[in-house]
C-alpha positions, 0 to 999 in steps of 0.5 A, a space after each residue: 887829850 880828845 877825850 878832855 877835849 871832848 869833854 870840854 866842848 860839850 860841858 861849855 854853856 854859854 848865854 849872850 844878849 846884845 852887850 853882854 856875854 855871860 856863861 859858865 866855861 869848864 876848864 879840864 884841869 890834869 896834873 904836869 905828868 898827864 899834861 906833858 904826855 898829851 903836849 908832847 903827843 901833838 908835837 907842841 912846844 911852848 911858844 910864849 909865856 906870860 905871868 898872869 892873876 886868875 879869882 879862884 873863887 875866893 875874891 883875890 887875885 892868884 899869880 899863875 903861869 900862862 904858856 901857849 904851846 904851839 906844834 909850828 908844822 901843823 898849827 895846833 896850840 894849846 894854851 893853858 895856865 898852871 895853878 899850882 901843881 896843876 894845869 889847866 887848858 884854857 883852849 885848844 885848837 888848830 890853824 895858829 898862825 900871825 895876825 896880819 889882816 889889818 883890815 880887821 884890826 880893832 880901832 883905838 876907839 873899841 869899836 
């Protein structure tokens, strides 16, 4: 799993002005079997899941599977998408934990 991770840090290419990002994001994709494995070698379970549509280059709107995994004693998560038989890590990371800073909470306006 480090080395997709790796790998995946390091192919993101994104460009930004001020109203708009732009940019191309690689997503590591691996078959159930290895996607297991490396779930299981950081503890994470699955946390939430949803139903979700992904364009996979085609124009239409393709259901996939969305599930946040979430190991609760150290605050790692992955959260990936199967399409297919495949699944593919949208993102990965550390410190999960509940939103409650309301401070920060966007306004209903979006601003």
């Amino acid at each position: 799993m480090e080395k997709y991770l790796i790998a995946f840090l390091l192919s993101v290419t994104i460009s930004a002005n001020a109203k708009n990002i732009k940019g191309t994001v690689p997503i590591v994709c691996a078959d159930e079997k290895e996607f297991v494995e490396a779930i299981v070698s950081f503890d994470e379970e699955p946390f939430i899941t949803a139903l979700s549509k992904r364009d996979l280059g085609n124009g239409l709107l393709t259901p996939t599977s969305l599930v946040i995994y979430l190991n609760p004693k150290t605050g790692s998560f992955t959260v990936a998408e199967k399409i297919s038989d495949m699944y593919c890590v949208v993102a990965m990371g550390e410190n999960m934990k509940p939103y409650l800073d309301k401070e920060n909470k966007p306004s209903k306006k979006g601003t």
